[in-house]
PDB file of N, CA, C and O in Angstrom:
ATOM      1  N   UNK A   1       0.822  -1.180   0.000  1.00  0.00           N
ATOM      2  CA  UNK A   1       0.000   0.000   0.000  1.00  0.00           C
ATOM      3  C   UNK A   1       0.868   1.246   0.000  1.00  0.00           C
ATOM      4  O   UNK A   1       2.032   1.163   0.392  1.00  0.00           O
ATOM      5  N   UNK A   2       0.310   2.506  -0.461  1.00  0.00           N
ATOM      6  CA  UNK A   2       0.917   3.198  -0.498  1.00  0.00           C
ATOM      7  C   UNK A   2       0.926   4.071   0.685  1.00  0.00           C
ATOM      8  O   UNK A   2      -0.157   4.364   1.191  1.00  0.00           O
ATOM      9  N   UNK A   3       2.103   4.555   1.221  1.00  0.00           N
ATOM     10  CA  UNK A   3       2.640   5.595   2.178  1.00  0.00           C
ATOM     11  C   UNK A   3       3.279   4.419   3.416  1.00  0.00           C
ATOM     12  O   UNK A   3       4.029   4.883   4.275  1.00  0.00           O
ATOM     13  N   UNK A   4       2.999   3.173   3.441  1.00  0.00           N
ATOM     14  CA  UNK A   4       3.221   2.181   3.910  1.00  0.00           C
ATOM     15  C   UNK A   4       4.926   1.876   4.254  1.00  0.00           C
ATOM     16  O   UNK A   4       5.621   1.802   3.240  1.00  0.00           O
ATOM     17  N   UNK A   5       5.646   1.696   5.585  1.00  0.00           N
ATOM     18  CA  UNK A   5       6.856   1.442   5.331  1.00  0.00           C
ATOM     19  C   UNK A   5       6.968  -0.094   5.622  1.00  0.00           C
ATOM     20  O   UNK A   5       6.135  -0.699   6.296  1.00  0.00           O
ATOM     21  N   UNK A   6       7.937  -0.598   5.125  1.00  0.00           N
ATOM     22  CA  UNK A   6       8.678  -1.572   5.490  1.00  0.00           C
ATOM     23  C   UNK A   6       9.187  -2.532   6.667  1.00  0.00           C
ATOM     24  O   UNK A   6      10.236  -2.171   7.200  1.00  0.00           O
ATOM     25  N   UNK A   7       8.562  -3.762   7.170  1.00  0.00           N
ATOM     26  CA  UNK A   7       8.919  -3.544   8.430  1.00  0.00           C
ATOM     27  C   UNK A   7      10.378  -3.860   8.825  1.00  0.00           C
ATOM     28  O   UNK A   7      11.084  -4.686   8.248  1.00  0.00           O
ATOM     29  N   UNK A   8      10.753  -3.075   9.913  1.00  0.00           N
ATOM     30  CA  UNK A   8      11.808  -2.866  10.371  1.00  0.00           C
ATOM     31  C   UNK A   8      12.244  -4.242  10.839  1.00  0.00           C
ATOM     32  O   UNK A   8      11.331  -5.006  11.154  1.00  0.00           O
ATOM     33  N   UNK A   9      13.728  -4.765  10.955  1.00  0.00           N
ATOM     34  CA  UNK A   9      14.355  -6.406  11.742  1.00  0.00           C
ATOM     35  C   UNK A   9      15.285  -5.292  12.567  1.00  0.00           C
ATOM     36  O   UNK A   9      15.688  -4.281  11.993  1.00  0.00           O
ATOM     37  N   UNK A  10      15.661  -5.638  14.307  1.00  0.00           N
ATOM     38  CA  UNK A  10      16.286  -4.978  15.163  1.00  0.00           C
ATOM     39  C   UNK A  10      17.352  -5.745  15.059  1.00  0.00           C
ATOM     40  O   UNK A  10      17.122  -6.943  15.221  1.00  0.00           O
ATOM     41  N   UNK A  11      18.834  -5.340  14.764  1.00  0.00           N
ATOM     42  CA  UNK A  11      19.916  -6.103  15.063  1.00  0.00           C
ATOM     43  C   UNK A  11      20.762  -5.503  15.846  1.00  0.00           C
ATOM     44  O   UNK A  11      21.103  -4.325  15.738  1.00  0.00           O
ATOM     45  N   UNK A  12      21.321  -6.664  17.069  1.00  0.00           N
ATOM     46  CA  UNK A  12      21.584  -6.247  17.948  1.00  0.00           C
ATOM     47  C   UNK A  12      23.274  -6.558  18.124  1.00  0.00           C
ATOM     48  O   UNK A  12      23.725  -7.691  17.955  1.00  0.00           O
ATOM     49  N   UNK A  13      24.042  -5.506  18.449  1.00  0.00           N
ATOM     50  CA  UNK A  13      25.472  -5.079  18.426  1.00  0.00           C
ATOM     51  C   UNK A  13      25.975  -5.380  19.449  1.00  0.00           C
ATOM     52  O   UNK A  13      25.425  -4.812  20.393  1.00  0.00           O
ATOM     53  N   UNK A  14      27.006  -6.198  19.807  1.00  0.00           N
ATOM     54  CA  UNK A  14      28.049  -6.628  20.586  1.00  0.00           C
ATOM     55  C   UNK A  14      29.612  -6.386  20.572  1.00  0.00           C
ATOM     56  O   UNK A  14      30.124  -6.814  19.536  1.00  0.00           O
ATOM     57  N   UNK A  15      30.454  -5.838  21.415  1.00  0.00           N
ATOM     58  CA  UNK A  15      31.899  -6.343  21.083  1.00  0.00           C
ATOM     59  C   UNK A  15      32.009  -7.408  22.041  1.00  0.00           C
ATOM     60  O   UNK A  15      31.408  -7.554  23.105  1.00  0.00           O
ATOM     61  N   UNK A  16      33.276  -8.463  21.229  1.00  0.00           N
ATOM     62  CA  UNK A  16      33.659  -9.488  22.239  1.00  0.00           C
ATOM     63  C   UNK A  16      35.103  -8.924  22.486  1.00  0.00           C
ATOM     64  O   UNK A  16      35.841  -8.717  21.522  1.00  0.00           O
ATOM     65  N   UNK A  17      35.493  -8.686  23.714  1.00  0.00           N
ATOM     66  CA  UNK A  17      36.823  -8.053  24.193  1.00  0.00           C
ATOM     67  C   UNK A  17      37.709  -8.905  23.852  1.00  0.00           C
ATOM     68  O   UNK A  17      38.789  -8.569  23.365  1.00  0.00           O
ATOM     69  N   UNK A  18      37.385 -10.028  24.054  1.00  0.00           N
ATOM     70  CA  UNK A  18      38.406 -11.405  24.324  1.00  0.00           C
ATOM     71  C   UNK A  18      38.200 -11.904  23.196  1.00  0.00           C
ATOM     72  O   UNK A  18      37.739 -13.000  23.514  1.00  0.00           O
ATOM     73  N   UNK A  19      38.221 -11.866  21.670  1.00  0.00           N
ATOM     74  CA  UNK A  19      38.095 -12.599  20.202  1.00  0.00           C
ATOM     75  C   UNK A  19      38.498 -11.210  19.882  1.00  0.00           C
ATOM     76  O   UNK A  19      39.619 -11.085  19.388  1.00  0.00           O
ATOM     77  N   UNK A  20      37.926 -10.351  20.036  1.00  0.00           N
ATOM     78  CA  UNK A  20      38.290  -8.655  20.011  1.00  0.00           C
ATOM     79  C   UNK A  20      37.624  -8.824  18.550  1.00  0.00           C
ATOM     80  O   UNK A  20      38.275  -8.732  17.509  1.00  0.00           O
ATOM     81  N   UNK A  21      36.438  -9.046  18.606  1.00  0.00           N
ATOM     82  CA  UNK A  21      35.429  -8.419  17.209  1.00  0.00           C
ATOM     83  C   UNK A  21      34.089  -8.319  17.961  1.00  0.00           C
ATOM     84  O   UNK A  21      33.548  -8.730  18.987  1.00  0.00           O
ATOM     85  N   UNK A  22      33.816  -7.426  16.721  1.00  0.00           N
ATOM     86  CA  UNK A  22      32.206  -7.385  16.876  1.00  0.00           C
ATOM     87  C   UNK A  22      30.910  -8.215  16.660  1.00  0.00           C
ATOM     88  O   UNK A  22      30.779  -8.815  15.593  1.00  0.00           O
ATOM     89  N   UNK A  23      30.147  -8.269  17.415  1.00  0.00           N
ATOM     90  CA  UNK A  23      29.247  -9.305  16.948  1.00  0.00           C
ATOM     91  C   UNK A  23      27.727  -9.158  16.714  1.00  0.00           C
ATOM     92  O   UNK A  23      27.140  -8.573  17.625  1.00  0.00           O
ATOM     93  N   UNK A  24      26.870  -9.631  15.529  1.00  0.00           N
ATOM     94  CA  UNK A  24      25.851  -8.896  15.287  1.00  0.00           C
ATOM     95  C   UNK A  24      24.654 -10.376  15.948  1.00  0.00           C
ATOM     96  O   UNK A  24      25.061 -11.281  16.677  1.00  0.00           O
ATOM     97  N   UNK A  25      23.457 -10.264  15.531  1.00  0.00           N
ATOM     98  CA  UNK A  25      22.568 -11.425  16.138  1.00  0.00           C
ATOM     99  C   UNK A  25      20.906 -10.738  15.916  1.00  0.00           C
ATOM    100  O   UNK A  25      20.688  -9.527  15.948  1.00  0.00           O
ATOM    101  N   UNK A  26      20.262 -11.378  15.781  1.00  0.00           N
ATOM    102  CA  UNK A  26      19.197 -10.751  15.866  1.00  0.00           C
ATOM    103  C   UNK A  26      18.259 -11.476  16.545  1.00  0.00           C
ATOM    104  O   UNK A  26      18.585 -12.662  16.509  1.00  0.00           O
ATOM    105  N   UNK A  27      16.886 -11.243  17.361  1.00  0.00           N
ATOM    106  CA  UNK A  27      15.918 -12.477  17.490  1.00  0.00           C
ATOM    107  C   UNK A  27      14.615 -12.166  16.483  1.00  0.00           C
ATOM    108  O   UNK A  27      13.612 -12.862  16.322  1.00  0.00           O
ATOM    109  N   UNK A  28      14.990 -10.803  15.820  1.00  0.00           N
ATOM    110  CA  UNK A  28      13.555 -10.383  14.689  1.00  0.00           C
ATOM    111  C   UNK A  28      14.730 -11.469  13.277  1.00  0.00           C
ATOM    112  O   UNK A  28      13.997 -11.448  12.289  1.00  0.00           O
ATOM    113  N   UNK A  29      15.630 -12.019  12.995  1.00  0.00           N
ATOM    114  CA  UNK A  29      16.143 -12.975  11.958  1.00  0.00           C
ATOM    115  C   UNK A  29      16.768 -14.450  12.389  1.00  0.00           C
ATOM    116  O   UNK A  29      17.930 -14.744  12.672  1.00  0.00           O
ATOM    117  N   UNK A  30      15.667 -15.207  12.341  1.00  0.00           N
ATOM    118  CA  UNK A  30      16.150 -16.575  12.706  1.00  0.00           C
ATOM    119  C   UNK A  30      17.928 -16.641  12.210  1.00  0.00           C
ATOM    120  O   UNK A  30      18.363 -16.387  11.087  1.00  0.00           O
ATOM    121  N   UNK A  31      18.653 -17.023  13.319  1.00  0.00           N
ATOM    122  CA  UNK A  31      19.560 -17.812  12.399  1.00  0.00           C
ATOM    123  C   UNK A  31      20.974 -16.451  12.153  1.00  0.00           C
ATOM    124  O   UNK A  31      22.013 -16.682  11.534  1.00  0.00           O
ATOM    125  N   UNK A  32      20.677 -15.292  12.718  1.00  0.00           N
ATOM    126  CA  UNK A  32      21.628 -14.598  12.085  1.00  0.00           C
ATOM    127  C   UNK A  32      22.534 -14.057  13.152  1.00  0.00           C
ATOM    128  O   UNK A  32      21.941 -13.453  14.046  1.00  0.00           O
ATOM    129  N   UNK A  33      23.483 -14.115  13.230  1.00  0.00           N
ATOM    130  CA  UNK A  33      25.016 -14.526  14.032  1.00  0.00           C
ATOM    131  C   UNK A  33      26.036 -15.108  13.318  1.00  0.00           C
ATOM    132  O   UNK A  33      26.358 -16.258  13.020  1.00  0.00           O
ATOM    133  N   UNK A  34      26.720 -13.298  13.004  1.00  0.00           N
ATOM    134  CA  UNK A  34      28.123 -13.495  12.131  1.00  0.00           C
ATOM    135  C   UNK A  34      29.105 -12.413  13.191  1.00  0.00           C
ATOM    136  O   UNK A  34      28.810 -12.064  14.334  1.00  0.00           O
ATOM    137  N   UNK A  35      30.240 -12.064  12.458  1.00  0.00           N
ATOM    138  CA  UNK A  35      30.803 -11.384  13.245  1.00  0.00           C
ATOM    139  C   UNK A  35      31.967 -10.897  12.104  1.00  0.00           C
ATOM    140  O   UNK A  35      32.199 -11.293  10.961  1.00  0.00           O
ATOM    141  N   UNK A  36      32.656  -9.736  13.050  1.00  0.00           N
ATOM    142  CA  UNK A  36      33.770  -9.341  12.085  1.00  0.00           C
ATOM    143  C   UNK A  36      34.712  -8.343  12.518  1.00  0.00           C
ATOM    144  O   UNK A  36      34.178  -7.546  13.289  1.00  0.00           O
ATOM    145  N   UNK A  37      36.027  -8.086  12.274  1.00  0.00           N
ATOM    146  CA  UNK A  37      36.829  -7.266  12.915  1.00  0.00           C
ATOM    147  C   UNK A  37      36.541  -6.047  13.267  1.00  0.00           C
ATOM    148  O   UNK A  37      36.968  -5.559  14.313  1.00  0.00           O
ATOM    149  N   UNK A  38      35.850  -5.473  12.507  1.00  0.00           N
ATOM    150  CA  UNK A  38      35.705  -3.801  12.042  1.00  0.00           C
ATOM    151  C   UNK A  38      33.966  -3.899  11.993  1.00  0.00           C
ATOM    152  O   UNK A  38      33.313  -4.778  11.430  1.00  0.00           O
ATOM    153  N   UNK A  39      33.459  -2.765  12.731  1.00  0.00           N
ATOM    154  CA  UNK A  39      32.191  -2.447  12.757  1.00  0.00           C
ATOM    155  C   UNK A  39      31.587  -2.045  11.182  1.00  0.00           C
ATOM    156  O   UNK A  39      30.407  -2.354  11.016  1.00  0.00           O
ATOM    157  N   UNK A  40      32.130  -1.533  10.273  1.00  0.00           N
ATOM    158  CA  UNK A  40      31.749  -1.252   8.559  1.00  0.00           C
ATOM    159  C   UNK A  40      31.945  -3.250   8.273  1.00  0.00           C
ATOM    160  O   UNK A  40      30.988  -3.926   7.892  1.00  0.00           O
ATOM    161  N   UNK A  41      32.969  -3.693   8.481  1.00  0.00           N
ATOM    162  CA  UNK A  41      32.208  -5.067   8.114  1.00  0.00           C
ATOM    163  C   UNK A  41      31.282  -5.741   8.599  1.00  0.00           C
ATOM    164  O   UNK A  41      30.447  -6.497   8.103  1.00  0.00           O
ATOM    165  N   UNK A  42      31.466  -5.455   9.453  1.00  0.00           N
ATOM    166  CA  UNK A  42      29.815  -5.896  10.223  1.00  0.00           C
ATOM    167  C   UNK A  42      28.606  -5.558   9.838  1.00  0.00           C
ATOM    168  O   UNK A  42      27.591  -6.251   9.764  1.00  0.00           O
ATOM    169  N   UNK A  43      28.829  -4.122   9.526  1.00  0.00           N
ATOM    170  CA  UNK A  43      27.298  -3.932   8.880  1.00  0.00           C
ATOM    171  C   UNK A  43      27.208  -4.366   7.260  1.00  0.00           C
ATOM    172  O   UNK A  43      26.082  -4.497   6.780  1.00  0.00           O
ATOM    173  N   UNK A  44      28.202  -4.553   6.549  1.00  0.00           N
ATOM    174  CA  UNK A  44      27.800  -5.195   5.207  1.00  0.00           C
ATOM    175  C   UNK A  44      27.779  -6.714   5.263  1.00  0.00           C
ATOM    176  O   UNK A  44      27.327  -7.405   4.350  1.00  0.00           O
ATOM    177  N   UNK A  45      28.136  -7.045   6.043  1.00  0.00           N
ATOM    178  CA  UNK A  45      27.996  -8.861   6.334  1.00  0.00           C
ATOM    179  C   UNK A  45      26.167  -8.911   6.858  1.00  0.00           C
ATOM    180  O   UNK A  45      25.251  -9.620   6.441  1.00  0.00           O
ATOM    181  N   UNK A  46      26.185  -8.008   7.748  1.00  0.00           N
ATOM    182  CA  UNK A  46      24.935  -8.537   8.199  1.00  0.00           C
ATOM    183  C   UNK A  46      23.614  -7.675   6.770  1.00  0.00           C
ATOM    184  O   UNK A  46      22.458  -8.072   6.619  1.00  0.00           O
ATOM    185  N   UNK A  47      24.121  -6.766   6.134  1.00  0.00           N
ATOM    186  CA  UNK A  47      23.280  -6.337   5.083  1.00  0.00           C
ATOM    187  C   UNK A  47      23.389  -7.268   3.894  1.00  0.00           C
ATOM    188  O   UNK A  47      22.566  -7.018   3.013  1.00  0.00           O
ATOM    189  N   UNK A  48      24.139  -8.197   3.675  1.00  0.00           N
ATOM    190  CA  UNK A  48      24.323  -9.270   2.486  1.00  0.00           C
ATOM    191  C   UNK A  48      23.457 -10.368   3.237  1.00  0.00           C
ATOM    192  O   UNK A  48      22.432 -10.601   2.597  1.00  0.00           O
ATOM    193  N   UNK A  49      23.572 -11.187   4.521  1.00  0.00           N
ATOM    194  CA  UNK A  49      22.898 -12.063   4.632  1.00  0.00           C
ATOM    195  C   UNK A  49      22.247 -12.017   5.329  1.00  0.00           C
ATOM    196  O   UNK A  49      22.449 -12.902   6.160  1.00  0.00           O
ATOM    197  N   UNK A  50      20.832 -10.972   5.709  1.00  0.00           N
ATOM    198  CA  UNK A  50      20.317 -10.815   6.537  1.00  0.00           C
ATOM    199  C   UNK A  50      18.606 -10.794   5.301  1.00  0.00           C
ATOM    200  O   UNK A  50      17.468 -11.186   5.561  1.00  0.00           O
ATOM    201  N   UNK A  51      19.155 -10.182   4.054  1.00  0.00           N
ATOM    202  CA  UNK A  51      17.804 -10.996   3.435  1.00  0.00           C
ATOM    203  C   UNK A  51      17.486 -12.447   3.108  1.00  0.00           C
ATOM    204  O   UNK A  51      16.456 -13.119   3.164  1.00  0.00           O
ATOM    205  N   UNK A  52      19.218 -12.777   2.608  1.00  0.00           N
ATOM    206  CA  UNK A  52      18.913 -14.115   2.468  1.00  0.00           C
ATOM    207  C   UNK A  52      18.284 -15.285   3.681  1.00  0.00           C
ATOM    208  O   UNK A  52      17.823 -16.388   3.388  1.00  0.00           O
ATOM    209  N   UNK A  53      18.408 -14.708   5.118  1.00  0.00           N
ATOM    210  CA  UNK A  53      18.140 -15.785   5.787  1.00  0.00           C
ATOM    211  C   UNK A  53      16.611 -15.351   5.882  1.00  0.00           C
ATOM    212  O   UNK A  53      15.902 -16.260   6.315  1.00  0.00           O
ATOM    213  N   UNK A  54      15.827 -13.968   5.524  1.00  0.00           N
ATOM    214  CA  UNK A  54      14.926 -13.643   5.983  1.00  0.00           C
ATOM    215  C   UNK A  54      13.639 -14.544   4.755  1.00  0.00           C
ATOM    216  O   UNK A  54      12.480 -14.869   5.015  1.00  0.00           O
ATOM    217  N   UNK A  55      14.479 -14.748   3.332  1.00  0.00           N
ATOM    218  CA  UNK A  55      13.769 -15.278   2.220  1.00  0.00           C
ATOM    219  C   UNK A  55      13.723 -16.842   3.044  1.00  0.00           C
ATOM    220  O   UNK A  55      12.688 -17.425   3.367  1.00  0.00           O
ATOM    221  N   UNK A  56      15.390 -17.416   3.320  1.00  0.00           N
ATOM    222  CA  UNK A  56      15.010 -18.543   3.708  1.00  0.00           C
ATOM    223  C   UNK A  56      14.010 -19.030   5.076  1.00  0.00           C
ATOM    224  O   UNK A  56      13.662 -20.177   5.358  1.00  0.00           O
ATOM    225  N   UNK A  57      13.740 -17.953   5.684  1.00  0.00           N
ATOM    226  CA  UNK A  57      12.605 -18.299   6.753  1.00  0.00           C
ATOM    227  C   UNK A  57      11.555 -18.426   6.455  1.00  0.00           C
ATOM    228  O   UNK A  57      10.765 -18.968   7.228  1.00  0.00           O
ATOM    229  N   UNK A  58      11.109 -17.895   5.025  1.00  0.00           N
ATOM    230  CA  UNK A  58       9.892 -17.198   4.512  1.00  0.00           C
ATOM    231  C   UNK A  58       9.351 -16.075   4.585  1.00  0.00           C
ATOM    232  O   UNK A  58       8.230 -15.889   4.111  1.00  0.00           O
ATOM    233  N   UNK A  59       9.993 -15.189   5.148  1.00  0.00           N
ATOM    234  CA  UNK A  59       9.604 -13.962   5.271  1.00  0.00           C
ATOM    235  C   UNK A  59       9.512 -13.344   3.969  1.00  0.00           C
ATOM    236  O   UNK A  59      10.422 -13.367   3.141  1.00  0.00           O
ATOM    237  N   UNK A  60       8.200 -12.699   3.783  1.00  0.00           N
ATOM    238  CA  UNK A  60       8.563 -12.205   2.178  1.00  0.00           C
ATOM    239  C   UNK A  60       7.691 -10.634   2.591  1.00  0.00           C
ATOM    240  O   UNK A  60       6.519 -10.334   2.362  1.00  0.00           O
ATOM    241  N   UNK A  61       8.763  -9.849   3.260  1.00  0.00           N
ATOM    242  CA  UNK A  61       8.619  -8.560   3.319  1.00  0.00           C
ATOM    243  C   UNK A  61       9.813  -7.992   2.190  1.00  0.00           C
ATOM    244  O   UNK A  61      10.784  -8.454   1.592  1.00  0.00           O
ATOM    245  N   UNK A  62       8.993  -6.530   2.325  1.00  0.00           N
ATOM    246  CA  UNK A  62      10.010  -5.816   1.576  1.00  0.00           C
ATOM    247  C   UNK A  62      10.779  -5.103   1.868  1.00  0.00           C
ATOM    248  O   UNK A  62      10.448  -4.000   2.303  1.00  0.00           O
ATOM    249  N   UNK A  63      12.567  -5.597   1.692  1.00  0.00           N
ATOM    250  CA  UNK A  63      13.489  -5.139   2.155  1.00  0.00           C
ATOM    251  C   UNK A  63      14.205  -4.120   1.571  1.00  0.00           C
ATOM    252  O   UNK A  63      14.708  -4.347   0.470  1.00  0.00           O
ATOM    253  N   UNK A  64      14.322  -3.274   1.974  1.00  0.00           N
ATOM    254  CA  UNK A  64      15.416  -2.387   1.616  1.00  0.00           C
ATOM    255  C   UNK A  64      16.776  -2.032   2.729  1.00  0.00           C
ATOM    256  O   UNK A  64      16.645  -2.581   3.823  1.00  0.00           O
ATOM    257  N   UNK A  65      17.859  -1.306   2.580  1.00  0.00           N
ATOM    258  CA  UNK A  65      18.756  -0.768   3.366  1.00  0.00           C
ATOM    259  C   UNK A  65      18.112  -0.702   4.705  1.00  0.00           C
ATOM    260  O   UNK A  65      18.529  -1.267   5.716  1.00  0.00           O
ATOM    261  N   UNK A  66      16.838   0.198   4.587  1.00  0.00           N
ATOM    262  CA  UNK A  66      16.517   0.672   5.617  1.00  0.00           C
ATOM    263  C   UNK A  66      16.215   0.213   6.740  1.00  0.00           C
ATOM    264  O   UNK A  66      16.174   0.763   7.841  1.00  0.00           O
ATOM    265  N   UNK A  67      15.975  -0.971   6.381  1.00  0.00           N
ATOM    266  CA  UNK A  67      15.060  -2.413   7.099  1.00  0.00           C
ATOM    267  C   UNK A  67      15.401  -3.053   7.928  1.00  0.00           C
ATOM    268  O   UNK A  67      14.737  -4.056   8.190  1.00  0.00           O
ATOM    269  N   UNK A  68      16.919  -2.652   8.907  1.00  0.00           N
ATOM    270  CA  UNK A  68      17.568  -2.994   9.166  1.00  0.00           C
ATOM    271  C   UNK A  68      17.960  -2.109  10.071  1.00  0.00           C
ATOM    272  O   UNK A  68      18.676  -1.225   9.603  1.00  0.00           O
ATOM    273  N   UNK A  69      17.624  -2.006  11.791  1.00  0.00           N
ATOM    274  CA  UNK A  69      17.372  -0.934  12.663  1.00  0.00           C
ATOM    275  C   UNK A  69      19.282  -1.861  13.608  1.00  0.00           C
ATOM    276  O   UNK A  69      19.410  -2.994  14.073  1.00  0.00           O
ATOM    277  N   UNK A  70      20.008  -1.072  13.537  1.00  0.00           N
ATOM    278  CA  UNK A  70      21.489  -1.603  14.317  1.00  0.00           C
ATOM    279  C   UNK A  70      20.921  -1.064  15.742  1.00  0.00           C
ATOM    280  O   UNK A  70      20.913   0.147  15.964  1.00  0.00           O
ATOM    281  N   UNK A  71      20.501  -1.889  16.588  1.00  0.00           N
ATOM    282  CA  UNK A  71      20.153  -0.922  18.360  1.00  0.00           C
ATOM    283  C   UNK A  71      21.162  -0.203  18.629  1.00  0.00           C
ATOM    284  O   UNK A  71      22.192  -0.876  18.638  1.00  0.00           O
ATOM    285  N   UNK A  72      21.351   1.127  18.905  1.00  0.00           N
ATOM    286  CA  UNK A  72      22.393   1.282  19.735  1.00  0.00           C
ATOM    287  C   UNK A  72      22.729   1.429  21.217  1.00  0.00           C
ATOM    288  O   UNK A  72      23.610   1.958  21.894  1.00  0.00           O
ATOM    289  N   UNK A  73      21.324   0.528  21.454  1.00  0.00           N
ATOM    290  CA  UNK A  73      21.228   0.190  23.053  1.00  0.00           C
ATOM    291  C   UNK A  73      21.921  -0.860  23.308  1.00  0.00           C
ATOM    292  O   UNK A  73      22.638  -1.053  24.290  1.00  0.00           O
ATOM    293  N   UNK A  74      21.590  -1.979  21.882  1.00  0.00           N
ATOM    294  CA  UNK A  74      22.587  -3.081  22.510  1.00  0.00           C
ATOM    295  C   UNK A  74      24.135  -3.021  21.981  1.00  0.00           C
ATOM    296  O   UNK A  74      24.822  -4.041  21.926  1.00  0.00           O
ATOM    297  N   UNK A  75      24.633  -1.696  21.587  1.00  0.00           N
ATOM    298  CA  UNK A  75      26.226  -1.845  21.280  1.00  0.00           C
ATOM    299  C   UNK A  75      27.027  -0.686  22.598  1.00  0.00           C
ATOM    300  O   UNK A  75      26.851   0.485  22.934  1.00  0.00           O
ATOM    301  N   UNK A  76      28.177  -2.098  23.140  1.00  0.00           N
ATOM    302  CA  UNK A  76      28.605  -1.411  24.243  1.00  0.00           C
ATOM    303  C   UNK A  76      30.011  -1.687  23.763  1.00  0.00           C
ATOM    304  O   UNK A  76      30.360  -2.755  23.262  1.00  0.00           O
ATOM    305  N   UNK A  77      30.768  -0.667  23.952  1.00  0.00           N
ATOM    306  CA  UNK A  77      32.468  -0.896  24.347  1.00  0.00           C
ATOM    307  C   UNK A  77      32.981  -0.681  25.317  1.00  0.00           C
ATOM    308  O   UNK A  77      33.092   0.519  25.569  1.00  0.00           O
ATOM    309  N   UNK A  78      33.379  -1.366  26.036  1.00  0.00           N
ATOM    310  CA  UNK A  78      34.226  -1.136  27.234  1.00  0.00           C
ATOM    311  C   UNK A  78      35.223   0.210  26.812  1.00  0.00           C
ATOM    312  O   UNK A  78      35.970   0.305  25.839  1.00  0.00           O
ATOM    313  N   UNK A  79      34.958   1.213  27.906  1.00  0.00           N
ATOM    314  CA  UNK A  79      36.115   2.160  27.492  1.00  0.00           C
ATOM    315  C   UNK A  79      37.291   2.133  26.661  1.00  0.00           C
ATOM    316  O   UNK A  79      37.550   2.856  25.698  1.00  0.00           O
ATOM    317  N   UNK A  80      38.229   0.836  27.363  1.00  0.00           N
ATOM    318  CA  UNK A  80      39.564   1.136  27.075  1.00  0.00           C
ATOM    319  C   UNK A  80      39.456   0.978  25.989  1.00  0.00           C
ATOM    320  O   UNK A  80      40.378   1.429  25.308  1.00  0.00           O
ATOM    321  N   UNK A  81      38.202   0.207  25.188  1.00  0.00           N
ATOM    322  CA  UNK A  81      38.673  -0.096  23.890  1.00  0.00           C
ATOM    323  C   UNK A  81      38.470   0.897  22.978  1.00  0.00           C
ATOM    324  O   UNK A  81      38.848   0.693  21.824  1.00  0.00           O
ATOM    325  N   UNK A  82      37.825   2.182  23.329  1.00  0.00           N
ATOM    326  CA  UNK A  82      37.755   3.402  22.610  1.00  0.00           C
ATOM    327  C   UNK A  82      38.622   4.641  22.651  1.00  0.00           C
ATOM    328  O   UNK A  82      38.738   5.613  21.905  1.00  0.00           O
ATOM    329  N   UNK A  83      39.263   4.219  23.927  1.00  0.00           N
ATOM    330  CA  UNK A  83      40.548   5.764  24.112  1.00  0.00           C
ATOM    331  C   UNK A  83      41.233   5.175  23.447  1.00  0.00           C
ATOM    332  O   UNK A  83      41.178   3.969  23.209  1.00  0.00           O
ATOM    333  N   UNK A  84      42.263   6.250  22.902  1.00  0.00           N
ATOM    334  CA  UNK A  84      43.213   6.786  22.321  1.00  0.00           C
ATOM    335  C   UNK A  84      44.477   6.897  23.181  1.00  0.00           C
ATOM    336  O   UNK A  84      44.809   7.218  24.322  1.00  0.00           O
ATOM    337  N   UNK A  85      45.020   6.448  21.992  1.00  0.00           N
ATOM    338  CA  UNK A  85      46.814   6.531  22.975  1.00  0.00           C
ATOM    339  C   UNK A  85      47.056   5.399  23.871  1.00  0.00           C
ATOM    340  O   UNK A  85      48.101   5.336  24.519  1.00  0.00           O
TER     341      UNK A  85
END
């Protein structure tokens, strides 16, 4: 319908201190738990297979970029891992 958006999947942001990457997961995408050094890979890993697992669940919404809400409630870094120097 028109004026209608898309519904939103919440993916939820982790660092692991101790593997020292980031980790994505969702419970709105069966099945999706990848991970990756760098937070920009993280978000194109989880934007490449985050429709495919959503087709393979059956979900047949319509996805775009947008569709795809990163919480930033659930992304925490422990300080040290953000200062400088």
């Amino acid at each position: 319908m028109y004026g209608m958006r898309p519904k939103t999947f919440r993916i939820a942001i982790e660092w692991d201190n101790e593997a020292k990457v980031f980790i994505a997961h969702s419970d709105d995408i069966y099945g999706l738990n990848t991970e990756a050094d760098t937070f920009p890979k993280l978000i194109e890993k989880v934007k490449m297979i985050a429709p495919e697992l959503l087709e393979l669940n059956g979900i047949k919404e319509d996805i775009s970029q947008d569709s795809f809400l990163f919480d930033p409630r659930s992304f925490v870094v422990p300080y040290q891992e953000t200062a400088c120097g």
